[in-house]
C-alpha positions in Angstrom: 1.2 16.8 -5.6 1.1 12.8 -5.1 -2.1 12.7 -7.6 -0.1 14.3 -10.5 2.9 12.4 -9.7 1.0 9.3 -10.1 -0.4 10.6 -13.9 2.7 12.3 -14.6 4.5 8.3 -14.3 1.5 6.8 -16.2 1.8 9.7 -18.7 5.0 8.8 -18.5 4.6 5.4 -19.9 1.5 6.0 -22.4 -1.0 9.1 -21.8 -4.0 6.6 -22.8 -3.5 5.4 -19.1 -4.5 7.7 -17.4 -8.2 7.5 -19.1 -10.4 6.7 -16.7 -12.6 3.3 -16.2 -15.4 4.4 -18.7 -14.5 4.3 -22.2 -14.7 7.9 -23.7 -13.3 7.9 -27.3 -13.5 12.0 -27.5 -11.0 11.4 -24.4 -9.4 8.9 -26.4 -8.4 10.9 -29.1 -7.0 13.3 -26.7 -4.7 11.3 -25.5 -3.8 9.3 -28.1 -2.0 13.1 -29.5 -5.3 13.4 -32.1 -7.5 16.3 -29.9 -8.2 18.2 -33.1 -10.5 15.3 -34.3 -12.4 15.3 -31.0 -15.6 17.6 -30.4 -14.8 20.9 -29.0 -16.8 21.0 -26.5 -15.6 18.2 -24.4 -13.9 18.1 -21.4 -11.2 15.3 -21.2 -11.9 12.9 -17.8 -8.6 11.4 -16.2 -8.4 8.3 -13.7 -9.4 9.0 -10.0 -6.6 9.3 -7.1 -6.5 6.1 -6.0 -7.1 4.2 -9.0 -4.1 6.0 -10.4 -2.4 4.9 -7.3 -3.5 1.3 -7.4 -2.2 1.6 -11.6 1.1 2.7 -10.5 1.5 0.4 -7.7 1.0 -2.3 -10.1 3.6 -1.0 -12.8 6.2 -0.4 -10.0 5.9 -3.8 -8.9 4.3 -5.9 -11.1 5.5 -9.3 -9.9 4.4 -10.8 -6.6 3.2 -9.0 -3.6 5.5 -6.0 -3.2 2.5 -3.8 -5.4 0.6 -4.6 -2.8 2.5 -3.4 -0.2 3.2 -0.1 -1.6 -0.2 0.5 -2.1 -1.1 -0.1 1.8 1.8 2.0 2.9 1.0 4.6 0.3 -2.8 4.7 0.7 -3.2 6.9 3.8 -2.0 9.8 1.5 -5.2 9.3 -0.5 -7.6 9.4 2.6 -5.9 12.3 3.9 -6.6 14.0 0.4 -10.5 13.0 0.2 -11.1 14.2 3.4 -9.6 17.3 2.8 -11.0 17.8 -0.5 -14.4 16.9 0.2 -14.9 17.1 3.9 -12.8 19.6 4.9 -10.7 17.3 7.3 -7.4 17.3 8.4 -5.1 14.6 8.8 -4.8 12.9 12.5 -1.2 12.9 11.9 0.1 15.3 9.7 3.6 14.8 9.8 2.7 11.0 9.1 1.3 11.8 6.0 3.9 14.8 5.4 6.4 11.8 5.4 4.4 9.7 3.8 3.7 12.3 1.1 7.2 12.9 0.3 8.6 9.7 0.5 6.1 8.5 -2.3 7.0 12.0 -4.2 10.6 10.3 -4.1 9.3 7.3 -5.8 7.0 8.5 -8.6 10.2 11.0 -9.3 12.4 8.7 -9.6 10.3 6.6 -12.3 10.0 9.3 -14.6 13.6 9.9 -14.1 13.9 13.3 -12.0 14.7 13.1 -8.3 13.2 15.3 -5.6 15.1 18.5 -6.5 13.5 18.5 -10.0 9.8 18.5 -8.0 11.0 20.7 -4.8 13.4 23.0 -6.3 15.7 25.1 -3.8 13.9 22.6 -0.9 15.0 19.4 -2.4 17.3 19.1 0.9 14.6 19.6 3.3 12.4 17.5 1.7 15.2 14.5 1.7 15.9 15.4 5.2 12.0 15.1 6.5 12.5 11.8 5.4 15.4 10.7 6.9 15.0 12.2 9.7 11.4 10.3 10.2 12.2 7.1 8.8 15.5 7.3 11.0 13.2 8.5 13.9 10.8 5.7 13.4 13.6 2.9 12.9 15.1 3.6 16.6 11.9 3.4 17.9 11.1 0.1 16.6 14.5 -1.4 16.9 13.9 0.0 20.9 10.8 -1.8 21.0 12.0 -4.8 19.6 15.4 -5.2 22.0 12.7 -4.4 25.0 10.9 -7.3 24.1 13.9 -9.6 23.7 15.2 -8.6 26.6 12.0 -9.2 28.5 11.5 -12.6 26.6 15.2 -14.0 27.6 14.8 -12.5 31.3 11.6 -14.6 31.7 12.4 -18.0 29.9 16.6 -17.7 29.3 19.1 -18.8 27.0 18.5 -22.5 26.8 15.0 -23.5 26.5 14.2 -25.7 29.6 11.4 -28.1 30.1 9.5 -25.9 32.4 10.2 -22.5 30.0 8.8 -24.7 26.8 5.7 -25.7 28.7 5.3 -22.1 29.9 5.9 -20.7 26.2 3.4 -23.3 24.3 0.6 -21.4 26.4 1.9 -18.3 24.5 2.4 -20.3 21.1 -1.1 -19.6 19.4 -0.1 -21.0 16.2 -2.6 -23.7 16.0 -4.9 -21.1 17.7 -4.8 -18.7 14.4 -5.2 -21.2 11.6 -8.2 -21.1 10.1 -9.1 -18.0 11.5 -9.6 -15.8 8.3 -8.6 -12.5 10.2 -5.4 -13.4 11.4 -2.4 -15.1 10.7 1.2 -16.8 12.7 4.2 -14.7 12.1 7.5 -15.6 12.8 8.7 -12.5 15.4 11.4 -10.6 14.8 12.2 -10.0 18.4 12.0 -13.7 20.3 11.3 -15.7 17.3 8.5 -17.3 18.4 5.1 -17.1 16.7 3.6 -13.7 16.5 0.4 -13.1 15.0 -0.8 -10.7 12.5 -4.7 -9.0 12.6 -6.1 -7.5 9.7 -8.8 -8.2 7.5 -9.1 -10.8 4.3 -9.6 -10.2 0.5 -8.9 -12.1 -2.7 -6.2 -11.6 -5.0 -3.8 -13.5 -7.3 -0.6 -14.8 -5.0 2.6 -14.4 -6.4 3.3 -17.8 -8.0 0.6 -16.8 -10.5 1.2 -15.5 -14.0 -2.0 -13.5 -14.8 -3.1 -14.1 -17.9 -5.8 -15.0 -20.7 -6.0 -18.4 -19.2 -6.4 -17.5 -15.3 -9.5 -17.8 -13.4 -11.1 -16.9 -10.5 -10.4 -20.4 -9.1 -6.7 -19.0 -8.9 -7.0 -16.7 -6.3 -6.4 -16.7 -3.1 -7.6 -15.7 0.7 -5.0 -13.0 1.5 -4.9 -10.9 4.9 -4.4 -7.2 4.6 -3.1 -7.1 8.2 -3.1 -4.2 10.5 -1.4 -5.2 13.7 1.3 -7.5 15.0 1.3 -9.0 18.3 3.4 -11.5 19.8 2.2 -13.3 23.3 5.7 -14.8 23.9 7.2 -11.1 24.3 4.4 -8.6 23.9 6.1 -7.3 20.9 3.7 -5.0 19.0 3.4 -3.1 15.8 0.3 -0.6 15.4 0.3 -0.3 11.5 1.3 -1.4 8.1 3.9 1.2 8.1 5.5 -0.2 11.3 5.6 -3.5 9.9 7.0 -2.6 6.1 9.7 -0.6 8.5 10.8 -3.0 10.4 11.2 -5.7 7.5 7.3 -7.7 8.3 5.4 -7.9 5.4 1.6 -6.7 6.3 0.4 -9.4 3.7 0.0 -12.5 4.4 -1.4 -15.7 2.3 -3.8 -17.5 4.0 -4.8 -20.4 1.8 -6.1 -21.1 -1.7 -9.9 -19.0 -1.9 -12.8 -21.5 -2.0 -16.4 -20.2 -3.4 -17.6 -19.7 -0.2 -14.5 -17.2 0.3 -15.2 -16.0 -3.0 -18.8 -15.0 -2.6 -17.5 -13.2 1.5 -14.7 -11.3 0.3 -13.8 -8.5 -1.6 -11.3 -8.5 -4.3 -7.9 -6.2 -4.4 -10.2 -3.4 -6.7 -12.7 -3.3 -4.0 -10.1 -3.5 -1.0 -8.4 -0.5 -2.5 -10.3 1.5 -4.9 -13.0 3.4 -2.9 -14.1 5.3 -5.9 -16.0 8.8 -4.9 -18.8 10.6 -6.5 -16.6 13.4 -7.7 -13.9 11.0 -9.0 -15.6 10.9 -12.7 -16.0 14.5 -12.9 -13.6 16.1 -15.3 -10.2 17.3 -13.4 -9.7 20.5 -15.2 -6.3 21.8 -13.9 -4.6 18.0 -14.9 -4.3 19.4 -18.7 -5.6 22.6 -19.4 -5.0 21.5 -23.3 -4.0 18.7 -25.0 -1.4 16.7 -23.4 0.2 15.1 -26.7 0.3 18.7 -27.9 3.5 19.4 -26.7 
C-alpha cells in the first residue's frame, strides 16, 4: 500500500520520477506518455521502495531538516516490507508499523489530494481511529514519563537551585562530556531542562542554511547525528526511538559541526544512510502499471 502511495505522489507530480536510478530511455518513453515508440518487448522498471520514500520525503519537505525526519519516522515501514517480502519475516511490532503504515497512507493521500476514505473506502473511520487512538495512546505515555521525571528531578534538587543542588547536578551535566563525541549530542530536556543527551550514529548531509545548488560542494556539508535514544542524567528521562522523540516535540537530528575530510572519507552520506537498495529492487515491478501509465 505505502510503496504505491509513494509512486502514486511522484506520479503525481511527473511520471518520469518514478524511473529508477539507471537511465532506461525505452522506460523513458513510457513515461513520458510516448510507449508506442518503445520496443515491445520491454518491461518498464520503476524506482525501489525506499528510494521512492527518500524522493518523496524530499518533495514533502524540501527545505531544512523536516525531510529528514519524516524519512526516519517513516523508514521502519520499509524494513518491515523487505523482510516480509524477501525473508518471510514479520514485523516485531506490528501494530507499530500498522500505525506507522497508516499514518504515512494519510500523508501521501493527502498530497495527491484524496484523504483516507478515498484509499480505505467504507474503513476510512477505523483507519483514522487506529491512529488516534495510538498516537493519543503513545502521547500519555510520554507526557507520564516526562512528569515522572520532573517530579523526581524537583523532589531531589527543589525549586530554587541551591549551592549544594548545583554542585550535585554539574556531576549530571555531561555537556562538555558529549562534545566532540561524533555519536552523541547535548539536548536541552524537555522534562527538567537540563542537558539531555541524544545517541545515534553520524552521517553527512547538507544542514538547512544551505541552498543546494550548481555551486555547492562537498566542503558544505555537515556532520549530522541520526540519533536513536535520549537520555537525560539529571532526571533519567528517556526516549527509546525516533518515533518517541518526533512525538514528544525532540527532533532525532541533530547538527554536530561543519564535516571535515577526515569526516568525509568515515561517514556515509544521506543516500547511503537511507537507501539500502536490494538485489531485487531493479527488477521490473510488474503489477505498478500493467500498461502504459500516460495512456489514460
Amino acid at each position: 500500500m505505502v510503496e504505491h502511495l509513494l509512486k502514486a505522489v511522484l506520479v503525481n507530480l511527473n511520471p518520469v520520477l518514478i524511473h529508477d536510478k539507471n537511465p532506461d530511455f525505452n522506460s523513458m518513453l513510457k513515461l513520458a506518455g510516448q510507449g508506442h515508440r518503445a520496443k515491445s518487448d520491454h518491461s518498464l522498471r520503476t524506482v525501489g521502495f525506499e528510494e521512492a520514500m527518500a524522493r518523496v520525503a524530499q518533495i514533502l519537505h524540501p527545505i531544512g531538516g523536516a525531510g529528514q525526519t519524516w524519512l526516519k519516522v517513516y523508514k521502519p515501514i520499509a524494513a518491515a516490507r523487505n523482510d516480509a517480502a524477501h525473508l518471510g519475516g514479520s514485523p516485531d511490532d506490528p501494530e507499530n508499523i500498522a500505525e506507522l503504515a497508516v499514518a504515512c497512507a494519510r500523508d501521501l493521500v493527502a498530497e495527491i489530494g484524496r484523504d483516507l476514505d478515498d484509499l480505505f473506502a467504507s474503513y476510512g473511520d477505523t483507519a483514522r481511529s487506529l491512529i488516534e487512538a495510538n498516537t493519543t495512546k503513545l502521547e500519555r505515555e510520554l507526557q507520564s514519563r516526562v512528569d515522572t521525571a520532573r517530579t523526581a528531578f524537583l523532589a531531589r534538587y527543589g525549586t530554587v537551585p541551591t549551592p549544594e543542588s548545583e554542585a550535585l547536578l554539574s556531576l549530571a551535566d555531561i555537556q562538555a562530556a558529549v562534545l566532540g563525541d561524533d555519536k552523541r549530542s547535548p539536548v536541552l530536556c524537555p522534562a527538567c531542562g537540563r542537558t539531555a543527551v541524544l545517541s545515534g550514529f553520524p552521517y553527512l548531509d547538507y544542514p538547512a542554511a544551505v541552498d543546494v545548488g550548481p555551486h555547492t560542494s562537498e566542503t558544505d556539508l555537515h556532520l549530522l547525528l541520526s540519533a536513536e535514544r535520549l537520555d537525560c542524567p539529571a532526571c533519567h528521562l528517556h526516549f527509546d526511538s525516533a518515533y518517541e522523540m518526533f512525538t514528544a516535540g525532540v527532533s532525532p537530528v541533530a547538527d554536530l559541526r561543519p564535516s571535515t575530510a577526515q569526516d568525509r572519507e568515515t561517514y556515509p552520506d544521506l543516500d547511503d544512510l537511507w537507501i539500502d537498495v536490494d538485489p531485487d529492487e531493479d527488477e521490473p515491478d510488474d503489477d505498478d502499471f500493467a500498461s502504459d501509465p500516460c495512456d489514460a
